[in-house]
mmCIF file of the N, C-alpha and C atoms, coordinates in Angstrom:
data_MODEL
# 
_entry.id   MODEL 
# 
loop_
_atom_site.group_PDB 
_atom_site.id 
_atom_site.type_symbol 
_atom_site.label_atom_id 
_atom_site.label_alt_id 
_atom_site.label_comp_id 
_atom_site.label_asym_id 
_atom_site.label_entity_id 
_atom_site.label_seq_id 
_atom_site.pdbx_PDB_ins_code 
_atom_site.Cartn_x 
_atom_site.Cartn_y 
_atom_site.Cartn_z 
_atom_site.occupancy 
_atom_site.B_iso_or_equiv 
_atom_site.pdbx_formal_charge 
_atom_site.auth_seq_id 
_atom_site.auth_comp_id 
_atom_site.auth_asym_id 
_atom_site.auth_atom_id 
_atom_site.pdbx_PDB_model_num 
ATOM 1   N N  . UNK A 1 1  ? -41.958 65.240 46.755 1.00 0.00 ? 1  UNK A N  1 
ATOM 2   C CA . UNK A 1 1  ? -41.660 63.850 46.472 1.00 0.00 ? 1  UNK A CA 1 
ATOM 3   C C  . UNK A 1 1  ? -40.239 63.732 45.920 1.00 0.00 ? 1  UNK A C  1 
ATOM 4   N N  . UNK A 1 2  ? -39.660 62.772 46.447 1.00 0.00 ? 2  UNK A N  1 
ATOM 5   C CA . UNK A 1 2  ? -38.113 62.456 46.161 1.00 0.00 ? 2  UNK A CA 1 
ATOM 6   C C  . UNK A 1 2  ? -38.182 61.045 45.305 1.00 0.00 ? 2  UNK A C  1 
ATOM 7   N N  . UNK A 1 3  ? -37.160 61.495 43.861 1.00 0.00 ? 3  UNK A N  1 
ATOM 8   C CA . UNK A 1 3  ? -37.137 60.415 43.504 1.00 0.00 ? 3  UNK A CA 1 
ATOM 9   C C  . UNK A 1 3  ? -36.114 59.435 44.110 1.00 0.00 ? 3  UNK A C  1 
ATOM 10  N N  . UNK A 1 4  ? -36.016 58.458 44.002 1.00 0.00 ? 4  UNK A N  1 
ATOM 11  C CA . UNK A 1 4  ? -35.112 56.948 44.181 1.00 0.00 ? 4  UNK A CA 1 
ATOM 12  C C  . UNK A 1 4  ? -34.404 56.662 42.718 1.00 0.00 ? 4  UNK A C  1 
ATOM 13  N N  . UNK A 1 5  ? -33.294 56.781 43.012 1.00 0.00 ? 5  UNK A N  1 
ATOM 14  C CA . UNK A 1 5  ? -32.147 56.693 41.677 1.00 0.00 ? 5  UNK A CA 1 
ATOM 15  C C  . UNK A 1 5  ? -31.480 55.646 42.263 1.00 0.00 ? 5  UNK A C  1 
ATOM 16  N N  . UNK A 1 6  ? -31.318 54.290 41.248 1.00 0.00 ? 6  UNK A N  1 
ATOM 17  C CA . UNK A 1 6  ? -30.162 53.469 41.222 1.00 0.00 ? 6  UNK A CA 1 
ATOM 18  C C  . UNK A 1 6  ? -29.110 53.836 40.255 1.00 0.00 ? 6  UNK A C  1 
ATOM 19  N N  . UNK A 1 7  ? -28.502 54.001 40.579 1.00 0.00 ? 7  UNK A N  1 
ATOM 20  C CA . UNK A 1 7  ? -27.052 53.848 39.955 1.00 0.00 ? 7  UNK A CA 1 
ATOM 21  C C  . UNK A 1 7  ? -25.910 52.347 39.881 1.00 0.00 ? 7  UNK A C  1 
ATOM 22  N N  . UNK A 1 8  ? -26.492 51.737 38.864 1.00 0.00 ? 8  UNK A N  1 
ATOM 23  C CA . UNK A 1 8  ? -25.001 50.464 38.795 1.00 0.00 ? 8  UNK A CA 1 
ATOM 24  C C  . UNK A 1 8  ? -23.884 50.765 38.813 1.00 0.00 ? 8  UNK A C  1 
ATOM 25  N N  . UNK A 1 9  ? -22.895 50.140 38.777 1.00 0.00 ? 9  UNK A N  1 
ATOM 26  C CA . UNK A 1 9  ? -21.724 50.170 38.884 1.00 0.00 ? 9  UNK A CA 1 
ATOM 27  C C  . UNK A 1 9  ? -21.083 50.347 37.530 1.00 0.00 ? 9  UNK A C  1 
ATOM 28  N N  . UNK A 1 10 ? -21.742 50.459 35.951 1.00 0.00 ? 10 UNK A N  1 
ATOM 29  C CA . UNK A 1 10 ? -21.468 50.819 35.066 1.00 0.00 ? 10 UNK A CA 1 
ATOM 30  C C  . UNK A 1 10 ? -21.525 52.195 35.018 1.00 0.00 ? 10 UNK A C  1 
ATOM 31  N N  . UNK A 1 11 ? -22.750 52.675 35.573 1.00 0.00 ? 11 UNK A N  1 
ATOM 32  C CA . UNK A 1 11 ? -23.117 54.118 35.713 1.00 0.00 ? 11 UNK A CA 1 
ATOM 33  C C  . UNK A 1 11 ? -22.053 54.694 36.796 1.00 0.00 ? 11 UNK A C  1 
ATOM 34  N N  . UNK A 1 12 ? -21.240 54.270 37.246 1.00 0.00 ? 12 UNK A N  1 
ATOM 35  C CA . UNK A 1 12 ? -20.634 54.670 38.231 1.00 0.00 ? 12 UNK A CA 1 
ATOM 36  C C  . UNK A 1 12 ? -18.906 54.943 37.517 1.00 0.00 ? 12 UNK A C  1 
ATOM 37  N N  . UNK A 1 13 ? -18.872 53.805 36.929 1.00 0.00 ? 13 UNK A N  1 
ATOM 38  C CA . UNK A 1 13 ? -17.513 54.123 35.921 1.00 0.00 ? 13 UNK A CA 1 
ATOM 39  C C  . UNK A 1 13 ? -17.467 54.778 34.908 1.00 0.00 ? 13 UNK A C  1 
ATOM 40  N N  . UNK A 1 14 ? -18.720 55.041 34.199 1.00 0.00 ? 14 UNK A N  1 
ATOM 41  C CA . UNK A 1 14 ? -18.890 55.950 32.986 1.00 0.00 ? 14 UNK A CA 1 
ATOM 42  C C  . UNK A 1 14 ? -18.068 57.160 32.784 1.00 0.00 ? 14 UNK A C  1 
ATOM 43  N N  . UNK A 1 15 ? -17.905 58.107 33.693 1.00 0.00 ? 15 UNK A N  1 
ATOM 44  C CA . UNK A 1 15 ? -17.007 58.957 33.763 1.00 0.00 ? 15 UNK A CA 1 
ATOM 45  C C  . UNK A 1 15 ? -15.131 58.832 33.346 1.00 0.00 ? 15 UNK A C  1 
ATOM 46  N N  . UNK A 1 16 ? -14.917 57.192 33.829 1.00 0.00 ? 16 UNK A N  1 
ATOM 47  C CA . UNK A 1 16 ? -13.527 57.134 33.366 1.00 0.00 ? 16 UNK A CA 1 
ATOM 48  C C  . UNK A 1 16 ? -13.183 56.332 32.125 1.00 0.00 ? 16 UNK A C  1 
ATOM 49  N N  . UNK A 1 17 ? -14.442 55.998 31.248 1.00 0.00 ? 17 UNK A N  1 
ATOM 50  C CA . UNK A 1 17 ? -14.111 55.851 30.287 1.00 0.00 ? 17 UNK A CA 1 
ATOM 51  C C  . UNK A 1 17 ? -13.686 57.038 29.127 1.00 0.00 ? 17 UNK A C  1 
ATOM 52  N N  . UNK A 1 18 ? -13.441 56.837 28.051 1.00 0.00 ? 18 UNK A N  1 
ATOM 53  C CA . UNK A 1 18 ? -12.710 57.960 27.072 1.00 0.00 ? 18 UNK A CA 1 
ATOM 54  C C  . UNK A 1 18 ? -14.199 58.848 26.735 1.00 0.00 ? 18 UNK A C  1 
ATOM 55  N N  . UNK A 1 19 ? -13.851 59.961 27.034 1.00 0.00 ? 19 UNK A N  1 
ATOM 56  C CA . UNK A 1 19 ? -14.446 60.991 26.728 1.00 0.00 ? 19 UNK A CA 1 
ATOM 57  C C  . UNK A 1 19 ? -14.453 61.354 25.625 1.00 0.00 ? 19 UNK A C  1 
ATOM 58  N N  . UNK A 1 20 ? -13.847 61.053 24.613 1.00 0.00 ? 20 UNK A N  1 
ATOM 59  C CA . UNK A 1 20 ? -13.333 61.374 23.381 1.00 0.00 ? 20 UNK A CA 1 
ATOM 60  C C  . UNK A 1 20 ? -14.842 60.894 22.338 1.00 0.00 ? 20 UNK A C  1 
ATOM 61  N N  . UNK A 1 21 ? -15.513 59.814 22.948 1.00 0.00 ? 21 UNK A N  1 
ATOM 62  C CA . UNK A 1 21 ? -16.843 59.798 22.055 1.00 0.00 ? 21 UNK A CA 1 
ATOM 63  C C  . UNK A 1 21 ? -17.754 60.478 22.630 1.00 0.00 ? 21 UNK A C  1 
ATOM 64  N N  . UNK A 1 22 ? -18.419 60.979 21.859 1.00 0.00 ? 22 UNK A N  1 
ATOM 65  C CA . UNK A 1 22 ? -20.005 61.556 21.870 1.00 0.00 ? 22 UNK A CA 1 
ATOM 66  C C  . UNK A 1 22 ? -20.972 61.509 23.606 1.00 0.00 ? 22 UNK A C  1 
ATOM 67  N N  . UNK A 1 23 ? -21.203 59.549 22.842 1.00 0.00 ? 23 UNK A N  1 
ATOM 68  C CA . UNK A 1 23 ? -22.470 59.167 23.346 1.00 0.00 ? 23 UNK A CA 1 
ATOM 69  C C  . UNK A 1 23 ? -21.785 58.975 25.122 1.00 0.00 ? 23 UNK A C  1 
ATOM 70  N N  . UNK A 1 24 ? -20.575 58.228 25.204 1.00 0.00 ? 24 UNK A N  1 
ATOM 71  C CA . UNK A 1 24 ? -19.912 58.798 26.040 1.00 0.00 ? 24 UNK A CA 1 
ATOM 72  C C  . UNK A 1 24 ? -19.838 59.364 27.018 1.00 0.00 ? 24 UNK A C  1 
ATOM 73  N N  . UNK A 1 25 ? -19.604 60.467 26.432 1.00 0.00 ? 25 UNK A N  1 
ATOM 74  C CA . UNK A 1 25 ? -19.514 62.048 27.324 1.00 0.00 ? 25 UNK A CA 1 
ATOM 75  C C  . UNK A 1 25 ? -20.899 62.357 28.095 1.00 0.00 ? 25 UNK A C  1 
ATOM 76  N N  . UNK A 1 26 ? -21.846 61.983 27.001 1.00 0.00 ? 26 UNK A N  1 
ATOM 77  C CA . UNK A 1 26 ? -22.980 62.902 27.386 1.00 0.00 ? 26 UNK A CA 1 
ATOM 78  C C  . UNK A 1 26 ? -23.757 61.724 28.503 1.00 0.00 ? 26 UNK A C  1 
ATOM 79  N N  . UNK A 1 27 ? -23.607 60.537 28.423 1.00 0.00 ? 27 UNK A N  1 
ATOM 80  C CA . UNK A 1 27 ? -24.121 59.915 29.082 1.00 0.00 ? 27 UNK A CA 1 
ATOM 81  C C  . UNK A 1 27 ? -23.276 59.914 31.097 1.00 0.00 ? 27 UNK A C  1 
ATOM 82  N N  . UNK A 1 28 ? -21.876 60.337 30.595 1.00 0.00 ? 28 UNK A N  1 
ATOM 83  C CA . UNK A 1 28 ? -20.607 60.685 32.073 1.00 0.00 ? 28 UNK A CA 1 
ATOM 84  C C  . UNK A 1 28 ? -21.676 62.044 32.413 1.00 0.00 ? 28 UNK A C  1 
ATOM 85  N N  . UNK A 1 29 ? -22.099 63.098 31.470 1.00 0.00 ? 29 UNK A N  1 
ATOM 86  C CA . UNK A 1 29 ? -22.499 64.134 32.153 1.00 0.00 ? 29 UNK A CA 1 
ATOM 87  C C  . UNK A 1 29 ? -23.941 64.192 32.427 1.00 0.00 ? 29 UNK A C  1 
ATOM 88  N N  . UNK A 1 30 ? -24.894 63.357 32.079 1.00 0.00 ? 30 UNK A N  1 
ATOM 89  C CA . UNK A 1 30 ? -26.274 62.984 32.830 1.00 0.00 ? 30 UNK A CA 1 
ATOM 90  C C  . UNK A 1 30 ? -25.838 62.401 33.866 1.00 0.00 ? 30 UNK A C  1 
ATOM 91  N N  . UNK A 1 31 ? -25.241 61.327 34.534 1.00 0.00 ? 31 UNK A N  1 
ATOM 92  C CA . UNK A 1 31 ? -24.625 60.925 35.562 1.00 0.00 ? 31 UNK A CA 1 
ATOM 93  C C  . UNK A 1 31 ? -23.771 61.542 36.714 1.00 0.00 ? 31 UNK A C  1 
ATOM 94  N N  . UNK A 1 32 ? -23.193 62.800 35.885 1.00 0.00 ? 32 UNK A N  1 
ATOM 95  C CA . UNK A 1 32 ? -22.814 63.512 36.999 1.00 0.00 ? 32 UNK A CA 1 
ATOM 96  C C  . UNK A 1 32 ? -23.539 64.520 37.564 1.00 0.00 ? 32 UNK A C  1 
ATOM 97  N N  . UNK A 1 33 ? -25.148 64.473 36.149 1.00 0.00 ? 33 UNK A N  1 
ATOM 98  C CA . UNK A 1 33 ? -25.718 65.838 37.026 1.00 0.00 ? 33 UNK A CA 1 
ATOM 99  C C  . UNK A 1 33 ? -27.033 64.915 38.261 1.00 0.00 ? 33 UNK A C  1 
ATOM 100 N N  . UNK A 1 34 ? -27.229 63.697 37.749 1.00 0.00 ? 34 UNK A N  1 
ATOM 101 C CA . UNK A 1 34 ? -27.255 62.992 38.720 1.00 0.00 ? 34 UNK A CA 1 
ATOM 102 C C  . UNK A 1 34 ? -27.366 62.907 40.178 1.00 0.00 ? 34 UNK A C  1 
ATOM 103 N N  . UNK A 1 35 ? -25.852 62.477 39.991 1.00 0.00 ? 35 UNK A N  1 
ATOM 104 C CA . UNK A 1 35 ? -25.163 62.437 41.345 1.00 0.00 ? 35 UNK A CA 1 
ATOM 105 C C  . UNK A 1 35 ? -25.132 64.107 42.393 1.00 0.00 ? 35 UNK A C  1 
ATOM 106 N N  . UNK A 1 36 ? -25.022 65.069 41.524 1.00 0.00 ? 36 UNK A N  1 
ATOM 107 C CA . UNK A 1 36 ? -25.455 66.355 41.884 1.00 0.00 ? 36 UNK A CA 1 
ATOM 108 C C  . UNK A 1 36 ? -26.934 66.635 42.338 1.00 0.00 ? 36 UNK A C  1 
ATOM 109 N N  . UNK A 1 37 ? -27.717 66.120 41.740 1.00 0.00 ? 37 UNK A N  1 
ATOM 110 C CA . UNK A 1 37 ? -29.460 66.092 42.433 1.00 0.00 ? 37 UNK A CA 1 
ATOM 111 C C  . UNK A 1 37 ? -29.159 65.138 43.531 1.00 0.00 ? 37 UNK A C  1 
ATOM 112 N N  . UNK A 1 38 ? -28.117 64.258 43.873 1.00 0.00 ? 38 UNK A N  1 
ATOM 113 C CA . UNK A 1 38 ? -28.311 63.690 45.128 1.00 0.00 ? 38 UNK A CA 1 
ATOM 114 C C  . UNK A 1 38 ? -28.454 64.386 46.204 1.00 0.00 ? 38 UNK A C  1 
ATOM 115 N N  . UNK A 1 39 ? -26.611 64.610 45.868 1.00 0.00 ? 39 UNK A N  1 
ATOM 116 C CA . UNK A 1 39 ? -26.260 65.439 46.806 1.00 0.00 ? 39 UNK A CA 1 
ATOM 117 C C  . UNK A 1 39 ? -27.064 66.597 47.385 1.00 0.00 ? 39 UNK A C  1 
ATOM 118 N N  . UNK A 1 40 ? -27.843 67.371 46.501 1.00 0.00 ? 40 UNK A N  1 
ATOM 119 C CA . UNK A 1 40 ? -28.626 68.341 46.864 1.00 0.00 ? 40 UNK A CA 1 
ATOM 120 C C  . UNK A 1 40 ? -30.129 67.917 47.363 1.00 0.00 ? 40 UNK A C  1 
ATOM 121 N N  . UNK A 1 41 ? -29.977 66.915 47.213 1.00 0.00 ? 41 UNK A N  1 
ATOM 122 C CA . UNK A 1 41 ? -31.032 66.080 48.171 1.00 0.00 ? 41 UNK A CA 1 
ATOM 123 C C  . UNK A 1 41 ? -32.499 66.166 47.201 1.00 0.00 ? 41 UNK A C  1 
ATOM 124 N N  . UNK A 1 42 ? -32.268 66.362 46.104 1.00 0.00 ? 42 UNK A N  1 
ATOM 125 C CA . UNK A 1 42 ? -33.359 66.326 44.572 1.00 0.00 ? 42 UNK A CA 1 
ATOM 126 C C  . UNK A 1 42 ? -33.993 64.912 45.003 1.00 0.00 ? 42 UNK A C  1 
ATOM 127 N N  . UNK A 1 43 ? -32.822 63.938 44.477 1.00 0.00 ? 43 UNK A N  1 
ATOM 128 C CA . UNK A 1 43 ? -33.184 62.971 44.378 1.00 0.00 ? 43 UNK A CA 1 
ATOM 129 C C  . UNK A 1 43 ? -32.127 61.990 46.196 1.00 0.00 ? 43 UNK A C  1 
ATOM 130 N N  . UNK A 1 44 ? -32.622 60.244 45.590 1.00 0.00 ? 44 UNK A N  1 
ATOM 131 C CA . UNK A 1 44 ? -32.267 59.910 46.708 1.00 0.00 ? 44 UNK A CA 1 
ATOM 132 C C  . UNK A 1 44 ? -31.418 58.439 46.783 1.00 0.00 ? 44 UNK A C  1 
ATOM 133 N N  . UNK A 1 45 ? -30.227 58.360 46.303 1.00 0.00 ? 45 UNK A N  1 
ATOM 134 C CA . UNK A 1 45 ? -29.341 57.493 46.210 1.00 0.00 ? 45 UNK A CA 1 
ATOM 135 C C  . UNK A 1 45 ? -30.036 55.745 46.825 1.00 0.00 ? 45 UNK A C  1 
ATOM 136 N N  . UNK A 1 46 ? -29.600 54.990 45.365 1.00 0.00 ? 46 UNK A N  1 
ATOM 137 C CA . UNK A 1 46 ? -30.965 53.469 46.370 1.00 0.00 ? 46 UNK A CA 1 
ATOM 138 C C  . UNK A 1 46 ? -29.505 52.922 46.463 1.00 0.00 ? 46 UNK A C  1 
ATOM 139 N N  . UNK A 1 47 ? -28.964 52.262 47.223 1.00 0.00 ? 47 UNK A N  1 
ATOM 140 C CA . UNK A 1 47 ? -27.706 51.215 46.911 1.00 0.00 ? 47 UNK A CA 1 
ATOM 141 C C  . UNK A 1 47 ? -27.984 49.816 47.457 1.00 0.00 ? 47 UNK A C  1 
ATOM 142 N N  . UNK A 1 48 ? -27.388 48.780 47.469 1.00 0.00 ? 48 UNK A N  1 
ATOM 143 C CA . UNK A 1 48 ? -27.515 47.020 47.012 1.00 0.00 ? 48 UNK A CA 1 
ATOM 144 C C  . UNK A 1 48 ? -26.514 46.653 47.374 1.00 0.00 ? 48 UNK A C  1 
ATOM 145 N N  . UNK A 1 49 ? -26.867 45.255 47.895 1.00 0.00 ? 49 UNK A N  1 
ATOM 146 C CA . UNK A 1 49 ? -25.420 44.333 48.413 1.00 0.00 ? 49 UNK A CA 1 
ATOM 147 C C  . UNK A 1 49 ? -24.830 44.028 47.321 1.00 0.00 ? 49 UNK A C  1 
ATOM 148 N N  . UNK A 1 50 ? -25.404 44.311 45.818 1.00 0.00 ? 50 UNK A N  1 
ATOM 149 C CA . UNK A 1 50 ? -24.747 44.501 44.406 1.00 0.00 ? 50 UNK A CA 1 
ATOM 150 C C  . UNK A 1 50 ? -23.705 44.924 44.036 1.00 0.00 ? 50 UNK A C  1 
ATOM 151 N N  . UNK A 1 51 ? -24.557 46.087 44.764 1.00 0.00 ? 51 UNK A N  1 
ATOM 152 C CA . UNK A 1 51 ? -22.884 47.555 43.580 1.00 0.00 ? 51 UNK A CA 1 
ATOM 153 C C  . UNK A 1 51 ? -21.589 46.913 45.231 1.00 0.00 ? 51 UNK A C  1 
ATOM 154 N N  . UNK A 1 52 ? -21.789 46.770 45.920 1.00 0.00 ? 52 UNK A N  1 
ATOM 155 C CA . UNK A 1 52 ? -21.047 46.483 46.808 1.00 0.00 ? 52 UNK A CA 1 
ATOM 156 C C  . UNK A 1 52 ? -20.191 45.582 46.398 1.00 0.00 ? 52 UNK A C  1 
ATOM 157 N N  . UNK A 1 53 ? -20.507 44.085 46.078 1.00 0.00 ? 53 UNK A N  1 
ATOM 158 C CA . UNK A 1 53 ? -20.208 43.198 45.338 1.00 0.00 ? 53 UNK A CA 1 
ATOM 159 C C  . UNK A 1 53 ? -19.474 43.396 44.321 1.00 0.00 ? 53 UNK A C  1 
ATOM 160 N N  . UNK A 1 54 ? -19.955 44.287 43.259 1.00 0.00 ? 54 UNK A N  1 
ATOM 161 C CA . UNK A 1 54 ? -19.173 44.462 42.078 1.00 0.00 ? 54 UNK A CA 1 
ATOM 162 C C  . UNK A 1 54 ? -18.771 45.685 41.975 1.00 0.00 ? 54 UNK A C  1 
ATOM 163 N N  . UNK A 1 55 ? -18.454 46.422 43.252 1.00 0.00 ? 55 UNK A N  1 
ATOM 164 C CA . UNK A 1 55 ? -17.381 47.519 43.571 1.00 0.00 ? 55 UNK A CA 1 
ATOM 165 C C  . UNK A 1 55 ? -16.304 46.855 44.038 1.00 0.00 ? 55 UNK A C  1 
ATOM 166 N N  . UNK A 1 56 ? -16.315 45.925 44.659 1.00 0.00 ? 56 UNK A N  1 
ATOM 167 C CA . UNK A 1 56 ? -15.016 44.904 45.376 1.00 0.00 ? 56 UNK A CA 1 
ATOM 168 C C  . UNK A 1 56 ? -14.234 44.195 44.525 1.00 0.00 ? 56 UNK A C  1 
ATOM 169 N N  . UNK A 1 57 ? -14.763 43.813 43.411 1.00 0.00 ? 57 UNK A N  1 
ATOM 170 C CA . UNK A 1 57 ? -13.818 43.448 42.149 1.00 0.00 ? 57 UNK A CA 1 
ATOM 171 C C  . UNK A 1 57 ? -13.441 44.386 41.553 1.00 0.00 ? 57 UNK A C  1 
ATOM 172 N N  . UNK A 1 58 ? -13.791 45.490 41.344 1.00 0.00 ? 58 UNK A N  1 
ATOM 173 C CA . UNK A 1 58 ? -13.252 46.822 40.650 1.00 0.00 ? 58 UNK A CA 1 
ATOM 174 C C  . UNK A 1 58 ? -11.807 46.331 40.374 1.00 0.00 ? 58 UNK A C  1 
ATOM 175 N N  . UNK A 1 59 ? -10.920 46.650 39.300 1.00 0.00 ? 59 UNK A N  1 
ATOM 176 C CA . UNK A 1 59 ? -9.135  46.456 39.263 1.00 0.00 ? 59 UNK A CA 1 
ATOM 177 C C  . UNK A 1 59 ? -8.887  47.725 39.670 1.00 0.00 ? 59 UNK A C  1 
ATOM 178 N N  . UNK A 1 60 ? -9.468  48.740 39.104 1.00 0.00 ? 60 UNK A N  1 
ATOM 179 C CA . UNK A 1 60 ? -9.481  49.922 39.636 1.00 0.00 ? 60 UNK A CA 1 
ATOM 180 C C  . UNK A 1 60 ? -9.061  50.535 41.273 1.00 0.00 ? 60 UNK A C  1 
ATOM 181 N N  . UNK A 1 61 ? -8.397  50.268 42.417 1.00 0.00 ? 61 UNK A N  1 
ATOM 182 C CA . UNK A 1 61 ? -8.388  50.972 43.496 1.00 0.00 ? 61 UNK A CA 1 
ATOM 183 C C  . UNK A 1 61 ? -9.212  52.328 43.601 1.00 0.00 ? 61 UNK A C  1 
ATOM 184 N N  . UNK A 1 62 ? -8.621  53.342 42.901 1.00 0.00 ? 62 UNK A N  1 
ATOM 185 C CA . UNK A 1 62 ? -8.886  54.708 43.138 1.00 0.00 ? 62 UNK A CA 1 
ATOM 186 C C  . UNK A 1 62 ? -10.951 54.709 42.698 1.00 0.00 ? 62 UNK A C  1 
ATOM 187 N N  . UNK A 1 63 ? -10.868 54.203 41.387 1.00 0.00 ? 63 UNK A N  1 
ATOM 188 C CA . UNK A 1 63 ? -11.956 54.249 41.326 1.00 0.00 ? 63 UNK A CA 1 
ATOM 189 C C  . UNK A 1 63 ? -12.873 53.360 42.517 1.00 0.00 ? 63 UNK A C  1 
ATOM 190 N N  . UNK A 1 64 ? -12.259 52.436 42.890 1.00 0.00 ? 64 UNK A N  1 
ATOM 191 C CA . UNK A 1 64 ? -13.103 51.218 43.667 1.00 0.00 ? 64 UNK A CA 1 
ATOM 192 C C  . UNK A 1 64 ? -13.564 52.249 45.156 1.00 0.00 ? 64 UNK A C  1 
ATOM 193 N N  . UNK A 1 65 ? -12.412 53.108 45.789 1.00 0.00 ? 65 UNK A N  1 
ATOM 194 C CA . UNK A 1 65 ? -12.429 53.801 46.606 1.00 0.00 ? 65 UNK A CA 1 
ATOM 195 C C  . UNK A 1 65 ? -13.395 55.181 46.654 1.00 0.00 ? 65 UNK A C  1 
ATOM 196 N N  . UNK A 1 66 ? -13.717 55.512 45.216 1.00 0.00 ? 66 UNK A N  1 
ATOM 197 C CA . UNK A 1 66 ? -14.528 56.745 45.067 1.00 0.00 ? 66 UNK A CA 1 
ATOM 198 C C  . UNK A 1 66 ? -16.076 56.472 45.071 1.00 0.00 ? 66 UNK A C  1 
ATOM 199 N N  . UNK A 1 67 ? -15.851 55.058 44.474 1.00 0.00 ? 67 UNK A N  1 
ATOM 200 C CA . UNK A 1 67 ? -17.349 55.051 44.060 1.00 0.00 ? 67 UNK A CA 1 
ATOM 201 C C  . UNK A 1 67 ? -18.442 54.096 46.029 1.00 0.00 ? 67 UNK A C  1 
ATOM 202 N N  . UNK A 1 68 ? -17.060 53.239 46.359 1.00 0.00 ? 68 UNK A N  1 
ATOM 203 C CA . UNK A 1 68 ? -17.392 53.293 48.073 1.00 0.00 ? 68 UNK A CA 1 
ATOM 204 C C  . UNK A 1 68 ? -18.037 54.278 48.669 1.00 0.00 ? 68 UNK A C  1 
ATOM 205 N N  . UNK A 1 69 ? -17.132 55.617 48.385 1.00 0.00 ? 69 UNK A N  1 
ATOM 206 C CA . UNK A 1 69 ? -17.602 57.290 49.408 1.00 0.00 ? 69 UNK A CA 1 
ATOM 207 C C  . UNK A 1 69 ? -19.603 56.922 49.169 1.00 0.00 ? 69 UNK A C  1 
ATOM 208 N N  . UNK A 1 70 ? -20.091 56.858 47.925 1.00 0.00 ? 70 UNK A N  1 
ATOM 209 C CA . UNK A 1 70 ? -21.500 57.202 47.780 1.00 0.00 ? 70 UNK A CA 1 
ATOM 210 C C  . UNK A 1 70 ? -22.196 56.256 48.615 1.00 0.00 ? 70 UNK A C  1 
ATOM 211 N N  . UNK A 1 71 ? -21.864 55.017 49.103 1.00 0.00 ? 71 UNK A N  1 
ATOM 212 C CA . UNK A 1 71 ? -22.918 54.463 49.777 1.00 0.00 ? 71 UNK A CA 1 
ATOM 213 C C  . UNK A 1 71 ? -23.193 55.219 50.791 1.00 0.00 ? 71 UNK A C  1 
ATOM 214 N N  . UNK A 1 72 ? -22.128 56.269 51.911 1.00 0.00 ? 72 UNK A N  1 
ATOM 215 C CA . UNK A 1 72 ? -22.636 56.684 52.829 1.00 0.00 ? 72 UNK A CA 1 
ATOM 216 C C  . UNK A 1 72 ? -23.383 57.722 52.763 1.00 0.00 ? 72 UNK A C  1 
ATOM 217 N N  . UNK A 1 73 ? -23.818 58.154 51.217 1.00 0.00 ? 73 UNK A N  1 
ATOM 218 C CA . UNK A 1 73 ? -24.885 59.272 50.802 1.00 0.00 ? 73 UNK A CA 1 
ATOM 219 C C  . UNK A 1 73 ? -26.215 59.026 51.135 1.00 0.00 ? 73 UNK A C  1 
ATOM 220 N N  . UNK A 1 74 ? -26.282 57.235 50.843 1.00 0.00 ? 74 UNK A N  1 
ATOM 221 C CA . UNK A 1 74 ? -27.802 57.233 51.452 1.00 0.00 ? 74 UNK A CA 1 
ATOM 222 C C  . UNK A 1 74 ? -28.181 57.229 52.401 1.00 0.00 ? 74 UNK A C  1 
# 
């Protein structure tokens, strides 16, 4: 059985906020181990005309462009 993981678009920027706190960090590195059970096909990426939506306002480019790549995961 495969789980179904949403990931918002907060969970998606978590990583480029400051690492420098705690709660932070540890919450960028549950998220990246995450995204690692995707990829390894653990779990199973859900995505939404949402994160789409509020990936397109991103100010961010680079980030707006990285966090795009994952829709074609599902």
């Amino acid at each position: 059985m495969k789980y179904r993981i949403y990931l918002d678009n907060c969970c998606f920027n978590r990583p480029y906020d400051d690492q420098s706190y705690l709660v932070i960090r540890l919450e960028s590195e549950a998220k990246l181990f995450v995204q690692r059970e995707i990829l390894q096909g653990t779990f199973e990426l859900v995505w939404s005309y949402m994160m789409d939506f509020e990936n397109s306002v991103n100010p961010y480019e680079n980030r707006k462009r990285a966090i795009a790549k994952w829709q074609n995961v599902v």
